[in-house]
N, C-alpha and C positions, 0 to 999 in steps of 0.2 A: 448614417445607418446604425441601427442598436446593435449591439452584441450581445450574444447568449454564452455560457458555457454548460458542459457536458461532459461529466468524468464518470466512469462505472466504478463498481463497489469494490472492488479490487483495489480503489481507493482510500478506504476504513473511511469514508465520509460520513457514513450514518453510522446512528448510533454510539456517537462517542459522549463523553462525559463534557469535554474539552468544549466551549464555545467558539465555535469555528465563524466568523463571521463574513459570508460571500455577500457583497449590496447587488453587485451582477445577477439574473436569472441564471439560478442553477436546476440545471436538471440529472439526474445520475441513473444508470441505464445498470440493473443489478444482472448476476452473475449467476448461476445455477450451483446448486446443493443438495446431492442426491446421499443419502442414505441407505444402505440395502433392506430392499422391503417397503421402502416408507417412500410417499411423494418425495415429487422435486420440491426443494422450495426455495427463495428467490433470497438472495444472502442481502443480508438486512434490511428487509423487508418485511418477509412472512417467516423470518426468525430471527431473532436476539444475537450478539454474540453471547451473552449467557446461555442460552440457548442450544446451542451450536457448541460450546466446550462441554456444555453435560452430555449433550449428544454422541458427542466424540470420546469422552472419555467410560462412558458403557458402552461404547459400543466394540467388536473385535474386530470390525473392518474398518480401514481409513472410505472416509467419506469421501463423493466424489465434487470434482467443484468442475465445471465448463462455461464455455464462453456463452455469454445471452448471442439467438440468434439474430443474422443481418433486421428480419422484418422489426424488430427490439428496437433497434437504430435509428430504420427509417421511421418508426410512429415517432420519435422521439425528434429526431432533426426534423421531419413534416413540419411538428407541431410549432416550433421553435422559427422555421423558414416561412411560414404561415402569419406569424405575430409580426413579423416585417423584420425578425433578425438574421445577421449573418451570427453563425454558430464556428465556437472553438470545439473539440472535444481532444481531453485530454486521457490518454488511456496510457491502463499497463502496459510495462515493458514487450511491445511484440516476441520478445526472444524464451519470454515465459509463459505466454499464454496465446490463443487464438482469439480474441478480444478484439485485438485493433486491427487482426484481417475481418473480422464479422462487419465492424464500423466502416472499415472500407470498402467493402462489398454492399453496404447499403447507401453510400455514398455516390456507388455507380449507378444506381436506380433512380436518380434523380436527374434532372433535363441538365442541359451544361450550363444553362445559367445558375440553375439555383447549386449545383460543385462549385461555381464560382464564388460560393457563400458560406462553405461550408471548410473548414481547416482542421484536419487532423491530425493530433500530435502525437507522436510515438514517446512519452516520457522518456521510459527507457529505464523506470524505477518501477515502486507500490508505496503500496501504503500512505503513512506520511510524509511522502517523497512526491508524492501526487499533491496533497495536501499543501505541500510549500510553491509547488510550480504553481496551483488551483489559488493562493491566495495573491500571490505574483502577479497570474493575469486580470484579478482583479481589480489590482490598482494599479496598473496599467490603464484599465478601460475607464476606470474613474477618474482617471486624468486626464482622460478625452485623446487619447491614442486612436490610429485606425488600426482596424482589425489586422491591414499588412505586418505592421511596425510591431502589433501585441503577438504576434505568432511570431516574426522572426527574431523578436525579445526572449523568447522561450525556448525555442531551437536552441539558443545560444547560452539560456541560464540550464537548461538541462544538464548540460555536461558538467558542472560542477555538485550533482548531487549525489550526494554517496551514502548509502544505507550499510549500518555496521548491525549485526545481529547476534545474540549468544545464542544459540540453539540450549533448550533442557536437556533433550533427546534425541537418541538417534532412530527412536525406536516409528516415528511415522516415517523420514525418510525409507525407511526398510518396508514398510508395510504398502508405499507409492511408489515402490519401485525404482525408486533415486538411487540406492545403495545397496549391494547383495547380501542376502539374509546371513551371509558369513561377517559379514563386516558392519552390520546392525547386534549382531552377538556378542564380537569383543567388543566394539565400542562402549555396549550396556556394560557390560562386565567391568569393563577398566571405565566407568562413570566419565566418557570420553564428552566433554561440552565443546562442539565444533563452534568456533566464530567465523561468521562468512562475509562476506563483504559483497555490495550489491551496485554496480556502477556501469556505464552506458548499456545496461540491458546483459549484462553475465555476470555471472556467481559466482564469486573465489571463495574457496577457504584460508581464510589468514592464519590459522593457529588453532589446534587444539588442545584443549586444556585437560585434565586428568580431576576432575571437580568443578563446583560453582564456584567456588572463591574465586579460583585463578582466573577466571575469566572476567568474572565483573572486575576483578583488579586491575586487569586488562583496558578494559572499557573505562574504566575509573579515571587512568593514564590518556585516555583517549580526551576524554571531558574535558580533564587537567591543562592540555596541551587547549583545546576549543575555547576554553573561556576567556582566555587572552585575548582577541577578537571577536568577540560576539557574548550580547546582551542574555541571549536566549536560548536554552537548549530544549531540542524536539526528541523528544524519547519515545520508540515505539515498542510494545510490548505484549504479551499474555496473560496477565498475574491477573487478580481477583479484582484488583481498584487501583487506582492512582497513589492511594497513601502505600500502599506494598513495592511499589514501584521505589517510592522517594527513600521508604527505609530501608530497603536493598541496595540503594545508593552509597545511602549514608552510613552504613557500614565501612565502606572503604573512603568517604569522597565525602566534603561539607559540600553542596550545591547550591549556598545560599551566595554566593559571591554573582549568579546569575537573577537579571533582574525579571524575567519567566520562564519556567518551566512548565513545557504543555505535554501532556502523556495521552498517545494516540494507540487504543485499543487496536491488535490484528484483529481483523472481522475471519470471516470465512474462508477467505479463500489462501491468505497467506499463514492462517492458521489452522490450516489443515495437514501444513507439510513445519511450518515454524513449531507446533505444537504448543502445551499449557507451558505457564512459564518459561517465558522465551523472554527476552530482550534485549533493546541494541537503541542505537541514536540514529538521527539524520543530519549529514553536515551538507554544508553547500558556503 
């Protein structure tokens, strides 16, 4: 039996700079981005993340981001269940989004044979955390795995992935309703950079810093400690390119002792509330 996969945008898949290479059929099911006043439009799709940072940053309301709905799903696994495959899909963290209830609901719309073809995974990350479990089940299936053995592979590498982030700002949380306009106040005020940490699907805050420095020096310490075991560090971020990302590094931290460094733009939807220059890593 072939196998498909299926991750929605919430995954920063499109649109990156980064050469992501899936051999698997990938399909990705985008995510809504509403604007006040101005259409929906479909996060990286029928907008850029360039796009989508100019947008946000003229604009005085935080943009809205929702889940695509169920019927979204079903054209998508149809198509996919249609070509003779059984389908993965790998989505955001349920505990952050309505996403993977949408995918499951159109999962139910389907006869019990073809559910019996269809597996959905509740990452329990985003972003580049999607991206590492989405290149996982790839070479899993390329090595001629069945579809049981490459889901319950994944169930099981999931909980080892953990997203570390700087926030710029407190100033979108405050305006999404995350944080109370008193405490989006002083935060701006005392230049507060929240580091949150992002693992089975909940949010901590690790530490907040009183500046940029102190935090990327933070994350720097973080690196320091990663490169010891592993070849490759996954940075995800907000900044303008990839070269702003590396000399933001390098400031505190040589990063050449890593044999790749790959820098996964936030798209839409976790940079809506991550805001402009934001950054963090992905361990596992």
């Amino acid at each position: 039996m072939k196998i498909a996969l299926v991750v929605d945008s919430a995954s920063d898949y499109l649109g990156q700079e980064e050469n992501i290479e899936i051999v698997t059929p990938l399909k990705v099911v985008p995510l809504n981005v509403n604007f006040k006043g101005e259409d929906t439009y479909l996060d990286g799709t029928t907008i850029t993340h360039e796009e989508f940072y100019k947008k946000m940053r003229d604009s005085k309301e935080l943009p809205k981001t929702s889940q695509p709905a169920p019927q979204k799903f079903y054209d998508t696994f149809k198509e996919l269940l249609s070509e003779g495959n059984s389908v993965i899909y790998l989505g955001i963290a349920s505990n952050l989004s309505g996403t993977f209830q949408s995918a499951n609901l159109a999962k139910e719309m389907f006869s019990e044979e073809e559910q019996n073809r269809l597996h959905l995974v509740d990452s329990e990350t985003v972003s580049a955390g999607v991206i590492y479990l989405l290149e996982f089940a790839d070479q899993l299936i390329q090595k001629g795995l069945a579809i049981e053995e490459v889901y319950q592979r994944i169930e099981e590498r999931k909980k080892d992935v953990t997203g570390i982030i700087l926030l710029e700002t407190l100033e979108n949380l405050r305006k999404g309703g995350r944080i109370s306009a008193l405490q989006g106040k002083v935060g701006n005020f005392l230049n507060i950079k929240p580091l949150l940490k992002i693992k089975e699907g909940t949010v901590e805050t690790l530490e907040n810093f009183r500046g940029k420095k102190k935090g990327i020096k933070k994350l720097a310490e973080m690196i320091h400690e990663w490169r010891e075991d592993h070849e490759e560090l996954l940075i995800v971020h907000s900044y303008p390119s990839k070269q702003v990302v590396i000399e933001t590094f390098k400031e505190q931290f040589s990063l050449d002792a890593f044999k790749r460094i790959r820098c996964i733009k936030l798209g839409s939807v976790i940079g809506t509330y991550g805001s402009e220059n934001s950054i963090g890593i992905i361990m596992y």
